[in-house]
C-alpha positions in Angstrom: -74.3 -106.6 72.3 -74.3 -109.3 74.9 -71.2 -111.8 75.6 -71.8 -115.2 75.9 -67.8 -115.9 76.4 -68.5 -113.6 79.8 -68.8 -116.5 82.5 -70.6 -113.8 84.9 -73.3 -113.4 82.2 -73.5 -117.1 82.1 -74.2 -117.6 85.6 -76.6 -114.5 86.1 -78.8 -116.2 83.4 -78.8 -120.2 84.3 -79.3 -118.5 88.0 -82.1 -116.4 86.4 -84.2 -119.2 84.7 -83.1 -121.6 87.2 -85.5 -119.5 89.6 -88.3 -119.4 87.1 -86.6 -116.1 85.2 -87.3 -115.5 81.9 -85.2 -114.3 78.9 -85.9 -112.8 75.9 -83.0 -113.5 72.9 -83.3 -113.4 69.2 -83.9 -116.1 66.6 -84.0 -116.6 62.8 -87.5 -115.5 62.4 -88.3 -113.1 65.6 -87.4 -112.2 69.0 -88.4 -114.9 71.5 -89.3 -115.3 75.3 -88.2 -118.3 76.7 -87.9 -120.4 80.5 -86.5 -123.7 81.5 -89.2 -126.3 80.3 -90.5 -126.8 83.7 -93.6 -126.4 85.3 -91.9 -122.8 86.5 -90.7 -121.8 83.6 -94.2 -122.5 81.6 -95.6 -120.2 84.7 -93.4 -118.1 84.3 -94.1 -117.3 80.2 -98.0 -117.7 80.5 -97.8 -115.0 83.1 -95.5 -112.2 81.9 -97.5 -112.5 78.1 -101.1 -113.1 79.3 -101.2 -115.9 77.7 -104.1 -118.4 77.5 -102.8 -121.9 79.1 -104.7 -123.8 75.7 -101.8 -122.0 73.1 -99.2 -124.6 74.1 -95.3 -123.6 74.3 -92.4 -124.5 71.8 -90.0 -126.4 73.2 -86.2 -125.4 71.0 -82.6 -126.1 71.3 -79.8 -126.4 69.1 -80.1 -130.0 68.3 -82.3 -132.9 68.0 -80.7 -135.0 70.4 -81.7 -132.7 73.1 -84.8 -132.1 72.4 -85.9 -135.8 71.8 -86.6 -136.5 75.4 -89.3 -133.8 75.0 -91.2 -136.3 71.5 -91.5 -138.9 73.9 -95.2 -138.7 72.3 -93.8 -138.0 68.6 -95.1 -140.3 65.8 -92.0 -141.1 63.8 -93.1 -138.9 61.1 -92.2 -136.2 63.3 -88.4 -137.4 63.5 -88.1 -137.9 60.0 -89.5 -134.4 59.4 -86.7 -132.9 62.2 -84.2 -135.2 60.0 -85.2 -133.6 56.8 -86.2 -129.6 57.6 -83.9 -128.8 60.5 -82.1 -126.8 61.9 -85.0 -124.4 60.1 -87.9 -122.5 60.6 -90.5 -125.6 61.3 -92.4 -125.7 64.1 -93.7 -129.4 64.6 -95.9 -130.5 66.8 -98.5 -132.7 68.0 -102.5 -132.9 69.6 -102.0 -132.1 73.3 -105.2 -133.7 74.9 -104.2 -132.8 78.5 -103.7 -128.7 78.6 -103.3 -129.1 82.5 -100.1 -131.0 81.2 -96.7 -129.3 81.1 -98.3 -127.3 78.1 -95.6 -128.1 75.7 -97.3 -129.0 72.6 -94.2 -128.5 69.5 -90.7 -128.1 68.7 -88.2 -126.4 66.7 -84.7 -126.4 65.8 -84.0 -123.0 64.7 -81.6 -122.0 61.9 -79.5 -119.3 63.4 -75.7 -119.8 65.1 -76.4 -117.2 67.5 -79.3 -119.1 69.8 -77.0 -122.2 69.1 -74.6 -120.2 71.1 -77.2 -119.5 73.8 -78.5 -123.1 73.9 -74.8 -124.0 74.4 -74.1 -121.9 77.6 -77.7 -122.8 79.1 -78.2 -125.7 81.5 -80.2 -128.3 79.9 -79.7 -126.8 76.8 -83.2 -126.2 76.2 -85.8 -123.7 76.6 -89.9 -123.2 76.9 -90.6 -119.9 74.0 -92.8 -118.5 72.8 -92.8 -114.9 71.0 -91.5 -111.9 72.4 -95.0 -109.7 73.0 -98.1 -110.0 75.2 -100.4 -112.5 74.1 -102.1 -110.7 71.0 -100.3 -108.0 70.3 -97.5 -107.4 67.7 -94.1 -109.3 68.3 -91.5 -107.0 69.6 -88.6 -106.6 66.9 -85.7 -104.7 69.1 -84.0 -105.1 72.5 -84.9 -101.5 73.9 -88.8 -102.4 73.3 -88.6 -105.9 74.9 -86.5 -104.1 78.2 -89.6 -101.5 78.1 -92.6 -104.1 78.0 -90.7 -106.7 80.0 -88.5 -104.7 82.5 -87.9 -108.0 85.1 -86.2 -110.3 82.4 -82.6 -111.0 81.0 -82.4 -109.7 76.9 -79.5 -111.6 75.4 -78.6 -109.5 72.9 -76.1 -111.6 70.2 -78.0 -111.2 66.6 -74.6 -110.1 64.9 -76.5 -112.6 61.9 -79.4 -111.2 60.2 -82.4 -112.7 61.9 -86.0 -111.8 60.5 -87.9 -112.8 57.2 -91.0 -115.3 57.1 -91.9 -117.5 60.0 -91.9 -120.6 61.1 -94.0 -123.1 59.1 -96.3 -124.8 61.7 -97.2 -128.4 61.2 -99.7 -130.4 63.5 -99.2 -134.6 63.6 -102.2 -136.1 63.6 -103.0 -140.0 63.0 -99.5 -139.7 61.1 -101.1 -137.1 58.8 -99.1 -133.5 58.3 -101.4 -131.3 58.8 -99.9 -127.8 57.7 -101.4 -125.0 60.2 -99.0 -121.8 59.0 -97.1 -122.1 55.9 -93.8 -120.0 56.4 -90.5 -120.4 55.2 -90.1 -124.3 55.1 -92.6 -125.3 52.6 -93.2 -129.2 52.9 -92.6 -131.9 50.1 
């Protein structure tokens, strides 16, 4: 299990992802890949899954107020939707015209104390994911597997809370419409 009270650790991962590193950490629904939300760090995650630049990244942290400067773009339906569902398992996001843009097209607040703890230790406090696997094959569910397939990243190991179960609902904003994409475990009323 890995200890984010070690300030070593700390540093070796902000170093990490500062240089366009990626880590790989767990979350309430599944493990996750994730970079600093820079044009590095997007590079960095399309590279390592083989993933098509169209499938936009998930921008997450622990809390709204730092990920609002990334729904500069977000109707207000979107806030009241973050108000009302997180912390939780909804994805929310939003039509991304350019995809030569920053490629950040949603955002989630996830329900689980232990990537709060990682989120708190991180510079910026907020990472570019996207699931732990290549780009259309099944998610990876343990830390051995993801050192195996992805031998050059950082696995923060700290799920001592159950982590698993359905996945994140996916909603799309369009013309202030809610347009649900994957019903998971938030259902929307």
């Amino acid at each position: 299990m890995t200890n984010l009270h070690d300030e070593n650790f700390i540093k070796q991962i902000n170093e990490h992802l500062k240089n366009g590193g990626v880590i790989a950490f767990p979350t309430d629904t599944v493990w996750g890949l994730g970079a600093l939300p820079n044009r590095a760090g997007a590079d960095a995650l399309f590279e390592i899954k083989h993933r098509p630049h169209e499938k936009h990244l998930i921008i997450m942290s622990d809390s709204l107020e730092h990920i609002k400067p990334y729904m500069s773009d977000y109707p207000e339906i979107a806030f009241n939707l973050g108000k009302k569902y997180w912390p939780g398992a909804l994805t929310i996001g939003i039509p991304v015209a350019d995809t030569d843009s920053m490629s950040f097209g949603a955002v989630r607040i996830p329900n689980y104390k232990p990537f709060h703890e990682l989120c708190s230790v991180i510079d910026g406090h907020c990472l570019a994911t996207t699931s732990a696997n290549i780009s259309g094959q099944p998610t990876l569910t343990n830390a051995d597997d993801i050192k195996k397939q992805f031998p050059n990243i950082i696995v923060v190991d700290n799920a001592y809370d159950k982590m698993g179960g359905a996945p994140s609902t996916v909603v799309i904003l369009s013309d202030n419409k809610i347009n649900v994409v994957r019903q998971g475990a938030v259902v929307i009323d």
